[in-house]
C-alpha positions as CSV (number, residue, x, y, z in Angstrom):
1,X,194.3,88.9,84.5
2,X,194.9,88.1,80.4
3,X,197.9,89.8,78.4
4,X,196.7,92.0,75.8
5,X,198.5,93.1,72.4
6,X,200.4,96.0,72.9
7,X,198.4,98.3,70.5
8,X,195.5,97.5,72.5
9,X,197.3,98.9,75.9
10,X,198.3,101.8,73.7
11,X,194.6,102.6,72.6
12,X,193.4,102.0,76.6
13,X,196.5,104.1,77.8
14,X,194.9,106.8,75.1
15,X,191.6,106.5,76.0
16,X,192.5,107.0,79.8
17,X,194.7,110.2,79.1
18,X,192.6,112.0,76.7
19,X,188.5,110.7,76.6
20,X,188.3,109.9,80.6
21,X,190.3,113.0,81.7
22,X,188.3,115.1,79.7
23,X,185.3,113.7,81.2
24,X,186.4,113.7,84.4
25,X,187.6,117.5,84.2
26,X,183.9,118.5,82.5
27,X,182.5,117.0,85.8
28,X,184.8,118.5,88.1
29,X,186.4,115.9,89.5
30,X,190.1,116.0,88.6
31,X,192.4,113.0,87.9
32,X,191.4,109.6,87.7
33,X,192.8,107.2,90.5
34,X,195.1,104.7,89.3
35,X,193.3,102.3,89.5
36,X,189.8,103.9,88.4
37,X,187.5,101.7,86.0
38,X,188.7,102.3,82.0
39,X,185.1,102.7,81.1
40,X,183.0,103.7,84.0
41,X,179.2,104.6,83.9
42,X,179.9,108.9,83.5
43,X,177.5,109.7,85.8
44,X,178.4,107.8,88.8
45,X,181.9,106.7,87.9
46,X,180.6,102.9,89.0
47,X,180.9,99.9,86.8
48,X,178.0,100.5,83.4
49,X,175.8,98.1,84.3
50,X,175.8,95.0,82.0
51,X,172.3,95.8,80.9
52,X,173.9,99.2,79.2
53,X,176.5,97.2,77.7
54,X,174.0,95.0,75.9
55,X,171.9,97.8,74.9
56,X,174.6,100.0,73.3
57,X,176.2,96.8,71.6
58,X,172.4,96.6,70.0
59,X,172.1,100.0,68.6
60,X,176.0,99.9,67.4
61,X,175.3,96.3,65.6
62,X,172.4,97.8,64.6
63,X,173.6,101.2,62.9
64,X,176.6,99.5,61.4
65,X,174.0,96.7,59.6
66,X,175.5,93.5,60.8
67,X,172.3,91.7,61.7
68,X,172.2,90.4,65.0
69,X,175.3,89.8,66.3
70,X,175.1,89.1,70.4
71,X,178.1,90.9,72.4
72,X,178.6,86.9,73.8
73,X,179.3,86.9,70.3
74,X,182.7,87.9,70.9
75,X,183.6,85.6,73.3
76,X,183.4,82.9,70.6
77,X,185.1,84.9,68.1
78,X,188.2,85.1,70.8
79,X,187.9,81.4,71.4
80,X,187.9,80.7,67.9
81,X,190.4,82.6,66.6
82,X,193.0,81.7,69.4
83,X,192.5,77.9,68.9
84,X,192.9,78.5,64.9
85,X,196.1,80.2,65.8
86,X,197.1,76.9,67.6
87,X,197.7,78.4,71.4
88,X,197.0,75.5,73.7
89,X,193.7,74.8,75.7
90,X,195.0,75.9,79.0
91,X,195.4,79.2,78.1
92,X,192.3,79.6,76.1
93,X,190.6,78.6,78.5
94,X,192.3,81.0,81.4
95,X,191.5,83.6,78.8
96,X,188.0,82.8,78.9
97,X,187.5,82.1,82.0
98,X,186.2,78.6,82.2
99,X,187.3,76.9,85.7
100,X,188.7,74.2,84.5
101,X,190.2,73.3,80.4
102,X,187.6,70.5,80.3
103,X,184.6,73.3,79.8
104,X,186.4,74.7,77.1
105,X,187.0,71.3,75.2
106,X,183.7,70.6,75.6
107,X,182.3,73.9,74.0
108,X,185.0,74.1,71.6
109,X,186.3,70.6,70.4
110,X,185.1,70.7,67.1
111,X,187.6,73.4,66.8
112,X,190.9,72.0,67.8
113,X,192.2,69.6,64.7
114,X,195.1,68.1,67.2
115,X,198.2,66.9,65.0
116,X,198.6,62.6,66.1
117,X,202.3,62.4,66.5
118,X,201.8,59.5,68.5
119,X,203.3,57.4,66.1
120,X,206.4,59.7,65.5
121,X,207.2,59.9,69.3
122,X,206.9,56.3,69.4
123,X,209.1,55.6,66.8
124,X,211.6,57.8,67.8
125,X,211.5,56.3,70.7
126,X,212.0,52.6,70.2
127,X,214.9,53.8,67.7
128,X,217.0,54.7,70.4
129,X,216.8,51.7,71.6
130,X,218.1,49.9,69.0
């Protein structure tokens, strides 16, 4: 489980009562389940394979003209973004997934530019004793 921005809960919440209801009403099957799949496959109402996924990421990519951009892509992007922001390697790497922090400092550790304050613990430190 990740915490997601409340806009984004907004749009799912949205998507659930208007998109998938009306999909689910076309098909004759009535209200989704609580907990039924946000996006499912429309035909089955199963997971959408990952191979879909990829293949609808291509041809949006692809229309929009952004070269080729993988849906992994995104992953990184996250990453990135949340270790500019300065949130600590733990929960990145929750967020991505990783089992353990260490994965994540090894993929990522050009990105974190940690702040030595060593020096200033130290010396605060050894002036209390003083």
């Amino acid at each position: 489980a990740i915490t997601l921005p409340a806009s984004a809960v907004e749009m799912l919440r949205d998507h659930r009562r208007t998109q998938q209801m009306r999909d689910r009403l076309e098909r004759g099957l009535g209200a989704a389940p609580k907990y039924a799949l946000v996006f499912p496959c429309p035909v089955t109402g199963d997971a959408i394979s990952p191979n879909k996924v990829t293949r609808e990421w291509r041809t949006l990519i692809a229309d929009m003209g952004l070269g080729p951009v993988t849906f992994h892509a995104l992953h990184h992007t996250h990453a990135s973004a949340l270790i500019a922001a300065g949130v600590d390697v733990v929960t990145v790497s929750r967020r991505l997934g990783h089992s353990s922090p260490s994965i994540t400092l090894n993929v990522y550790a050009h990105l974190f530019t940690p702040e030595d304050k060593a020096a200033s613990v130290i010396e605060d430190a050894l002036g209390h004793l003083g």
